[in-house]
C-alpha positions in Angstrom: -7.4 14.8 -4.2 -10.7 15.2 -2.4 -11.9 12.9 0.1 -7.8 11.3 0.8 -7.5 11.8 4.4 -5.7 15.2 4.2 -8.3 16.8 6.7 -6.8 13.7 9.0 -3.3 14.6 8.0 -2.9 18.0 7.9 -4.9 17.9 11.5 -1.6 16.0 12.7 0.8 18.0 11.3 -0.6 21.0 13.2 -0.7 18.9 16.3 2.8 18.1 16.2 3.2 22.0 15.9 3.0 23.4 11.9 1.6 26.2 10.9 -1.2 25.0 9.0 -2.9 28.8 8.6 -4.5 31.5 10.6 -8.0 30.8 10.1 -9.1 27.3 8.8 -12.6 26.0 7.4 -14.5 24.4 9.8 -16.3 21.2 10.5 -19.0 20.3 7.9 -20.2 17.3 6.0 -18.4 14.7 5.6 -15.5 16.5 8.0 -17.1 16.7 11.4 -13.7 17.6 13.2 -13.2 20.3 11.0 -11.1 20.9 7.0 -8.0 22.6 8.2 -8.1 24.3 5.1 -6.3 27.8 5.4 -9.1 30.2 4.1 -7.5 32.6 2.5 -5.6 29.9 0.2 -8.9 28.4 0.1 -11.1 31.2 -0.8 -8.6 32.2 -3.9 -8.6 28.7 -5.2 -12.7 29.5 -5.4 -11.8 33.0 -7.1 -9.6 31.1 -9.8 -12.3 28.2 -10.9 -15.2 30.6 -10.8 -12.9 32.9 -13.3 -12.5 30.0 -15.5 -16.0 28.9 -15.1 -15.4 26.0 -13.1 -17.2 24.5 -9.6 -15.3 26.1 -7.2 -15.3 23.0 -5.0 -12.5 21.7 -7.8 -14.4 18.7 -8.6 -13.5 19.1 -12.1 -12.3 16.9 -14.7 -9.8 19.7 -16.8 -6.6 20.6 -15.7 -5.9 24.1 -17.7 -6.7 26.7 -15.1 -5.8 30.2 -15.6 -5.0 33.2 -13.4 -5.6 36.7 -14.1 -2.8 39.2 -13.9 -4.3 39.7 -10.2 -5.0 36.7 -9.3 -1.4 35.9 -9.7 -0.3 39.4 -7.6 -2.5 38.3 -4.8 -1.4 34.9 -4.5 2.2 36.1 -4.7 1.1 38.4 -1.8 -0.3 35.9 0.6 3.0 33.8 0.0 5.4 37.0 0.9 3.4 37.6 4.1 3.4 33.9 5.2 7.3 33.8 4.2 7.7 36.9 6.8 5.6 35.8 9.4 7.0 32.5 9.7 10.0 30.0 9.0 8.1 27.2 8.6 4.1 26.8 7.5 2.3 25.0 4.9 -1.4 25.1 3.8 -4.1 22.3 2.6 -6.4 22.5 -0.1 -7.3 19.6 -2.5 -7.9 22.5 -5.0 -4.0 23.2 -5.0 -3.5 20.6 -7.5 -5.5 22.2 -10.5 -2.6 24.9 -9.5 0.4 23.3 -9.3 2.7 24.2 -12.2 1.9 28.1 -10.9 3.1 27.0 -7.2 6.3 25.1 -8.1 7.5 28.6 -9.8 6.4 30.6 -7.0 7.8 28.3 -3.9 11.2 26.7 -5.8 12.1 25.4 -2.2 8.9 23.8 -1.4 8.0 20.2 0.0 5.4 18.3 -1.1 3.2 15.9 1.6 1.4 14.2 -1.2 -1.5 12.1 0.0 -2.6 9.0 -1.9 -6.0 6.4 -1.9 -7.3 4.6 -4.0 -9.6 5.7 -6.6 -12.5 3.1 -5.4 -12.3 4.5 -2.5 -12.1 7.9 -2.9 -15.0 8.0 -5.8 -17.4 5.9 -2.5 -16.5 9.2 -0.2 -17.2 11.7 -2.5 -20.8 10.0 -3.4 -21.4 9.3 0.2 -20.4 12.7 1.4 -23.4 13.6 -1.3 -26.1 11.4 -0.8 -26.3 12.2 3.0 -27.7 15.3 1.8 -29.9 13.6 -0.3 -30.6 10.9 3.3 -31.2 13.8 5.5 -34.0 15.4 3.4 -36.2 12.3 3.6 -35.4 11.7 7.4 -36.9 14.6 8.4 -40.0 13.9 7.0 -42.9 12.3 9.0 -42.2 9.0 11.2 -43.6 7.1 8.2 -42.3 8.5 5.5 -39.3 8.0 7.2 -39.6 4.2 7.9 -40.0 3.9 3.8 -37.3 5.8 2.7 -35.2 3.9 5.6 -36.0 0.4 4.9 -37.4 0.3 1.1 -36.9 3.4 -0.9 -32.7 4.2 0.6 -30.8 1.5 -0.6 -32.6 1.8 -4.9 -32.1 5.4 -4.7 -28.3 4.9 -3.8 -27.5 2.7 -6.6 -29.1 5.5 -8.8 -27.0 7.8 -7.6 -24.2 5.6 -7.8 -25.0 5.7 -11.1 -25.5 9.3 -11.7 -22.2 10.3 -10.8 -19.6 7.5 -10.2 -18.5 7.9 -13.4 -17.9 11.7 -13.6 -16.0 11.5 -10.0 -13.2 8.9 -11.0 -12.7 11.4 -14.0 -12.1 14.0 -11.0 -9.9 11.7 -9.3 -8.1 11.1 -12.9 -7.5 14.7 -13.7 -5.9 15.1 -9.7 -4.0 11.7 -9.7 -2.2 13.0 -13.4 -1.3 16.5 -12.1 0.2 15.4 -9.2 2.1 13.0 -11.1 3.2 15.1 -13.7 4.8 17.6 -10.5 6.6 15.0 -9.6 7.9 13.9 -12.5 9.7 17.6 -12.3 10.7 17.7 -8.7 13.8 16.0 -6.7 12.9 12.9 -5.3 14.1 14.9 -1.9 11.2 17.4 -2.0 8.6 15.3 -1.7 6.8 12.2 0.2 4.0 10.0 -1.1 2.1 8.7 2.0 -1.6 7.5 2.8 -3.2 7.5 6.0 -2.6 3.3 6.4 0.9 3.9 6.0 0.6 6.8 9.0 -1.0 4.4 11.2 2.1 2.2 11.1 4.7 4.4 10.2 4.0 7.6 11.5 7.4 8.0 13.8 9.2 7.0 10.2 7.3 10.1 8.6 7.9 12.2 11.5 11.5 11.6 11.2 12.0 12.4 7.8 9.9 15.5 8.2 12.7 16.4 11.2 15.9 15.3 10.0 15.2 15.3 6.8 13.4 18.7 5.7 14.6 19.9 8.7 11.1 21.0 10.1 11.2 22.1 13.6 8.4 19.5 14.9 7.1 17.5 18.2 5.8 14.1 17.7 2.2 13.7 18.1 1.1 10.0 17.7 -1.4 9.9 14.7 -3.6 7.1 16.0 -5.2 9.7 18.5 -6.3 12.1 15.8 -7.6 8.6 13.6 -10.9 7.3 14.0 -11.8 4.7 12.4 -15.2 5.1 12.8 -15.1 7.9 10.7 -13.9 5.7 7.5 -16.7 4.1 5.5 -17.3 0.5 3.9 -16.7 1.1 -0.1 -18.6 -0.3 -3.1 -17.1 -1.7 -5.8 -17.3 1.1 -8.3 -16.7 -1.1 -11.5 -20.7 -1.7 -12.3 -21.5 1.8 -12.3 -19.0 3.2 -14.9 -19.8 2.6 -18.3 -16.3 4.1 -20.3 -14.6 0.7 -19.4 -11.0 2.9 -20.1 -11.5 5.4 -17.5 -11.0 2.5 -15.3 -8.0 1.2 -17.0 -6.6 4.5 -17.0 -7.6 4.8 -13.5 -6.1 1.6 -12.9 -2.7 2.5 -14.5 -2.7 5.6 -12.7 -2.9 4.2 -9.6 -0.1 1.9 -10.1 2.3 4.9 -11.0 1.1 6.8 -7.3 2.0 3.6 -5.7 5.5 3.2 -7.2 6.0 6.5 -5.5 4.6 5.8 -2.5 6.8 2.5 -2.2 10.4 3.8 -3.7 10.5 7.3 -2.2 8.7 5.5 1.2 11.6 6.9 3.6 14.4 7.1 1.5 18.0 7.8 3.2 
């Protein structure tokens, strides 16, 4: 999902020496060290949803996305050159989820790095990532103006848009979080590792090793507390106030459980 820490992650995993794509999206908001999302998987991904007349930034609450005859040819093509080119690689793109039943028949020997956090948390990023838009308009106003917005006007516009959108977000982060689960319902419980970026921070050696040993990825160890900045994660709000369809946070709630059952039982298994 959107705003997990798979910028963070997938920045490791090309550190320690994976082919993560030829030419990545850059920094931006809300990702000032860059996406690491391989552009020609990403750009696709855009093609698809605006097909289907959906955002292409994926922040959408419907899971049936459909591919055109070629749609389908071209992604099958930018698989078979990546297969030549290299014996190992792998790609990030939150927007992969919406497509996942097409990639498990496509890539039957796949692995899965799925990255988990919790839907509080992610729903705060994604409204903070769009309010500093909203922030940055009235900052550059006149010194006065600014003092205003700063001190008076900032903090009753946020809970608006708190308001505004919380609630359309966690259904995002619902339609991710059941697509992902349902894959892994269909995969081995050897194809794939459930991991957030707290568990990296302790156990990144452990996650190394299975990616190693285990997968058999040819890999160097590059300690993931130098590519973590903690200055970089912000404080969250408790979500709860601003959603009015009490189930979707029940459902969110259950949801969550079931991702952290994964993350715990299929940790670093044998």
């Amino acid at each position: 999902m959107h705003r997990s820490g798979t910028s963070l992650i997938t920045d490791w995993l090309g550190r320690c020496g994976l082919q993560i794509g030829e030419r990545l999206v850059g920094s931006g908001v809300g990702n000032i060290d860059g996406h690491f999302e391989d552009l020609e998987f990403l750009n696709l991904h855009e093609e698809i949803l605006n097909m289907n007349n959906l955002l292409p930034s994926g922040l959408v609450d419907k899971a049936n996305v459909e591919l055109s005859p070629y749609q389908l040819e071209k992604l099958k093509g930018i698989i078979k050159v990546k297969q030549q080119l290299y014996d190992q690689w792998g790609w990030k793109d939150p927007r992969t989820c919406l497509l996942l039943n097409t990639y498990t028949q496509l890539i039957p020997g796949a692995k899965y790095l799925v990255i988990a956090r919790d839907f509080n948390a992610v729903v705060n990023s994604l409204i903070k990532r769009q309010f500093v838009l909203v922030d940055e308009k009235y900052m550059a106003r006149d010194y006065f103006s600014r003092l205003v917005w700063k001190y008076i006007r900032r903090a009753r516009r946020e809970r608006v848009f708190y308001a505004q959108h919380a609630e359309s977000f966690l259904k995002v982060w619902i339609n991710y979080t059941e697509e992902i689960l349902a894959t892994l319902k269909k995969l081995s419980s050897d194809d794939f590792l459930v991991v957030n970026y707290d568990l990296l921070l302790e156990h990144d050696q452990s996650v190394f090793v299975l990616l190693t040993e285990k997968w058999k990825f040819a890999l160097n160890y590059y300690d993931f507390k130098r590519v973590y900045k903690s200055s970089l994660m912000h404080t969250t709000n408790d979500i709860e106030h601003f959603i009015s369809t009490k189930s979707l946070l029940i459902k969110a709630e259950y949801l969550q459980i079931c991702i952290n059952q994964y993350m715990r039982v299929n940790r670093f298994n044998n």
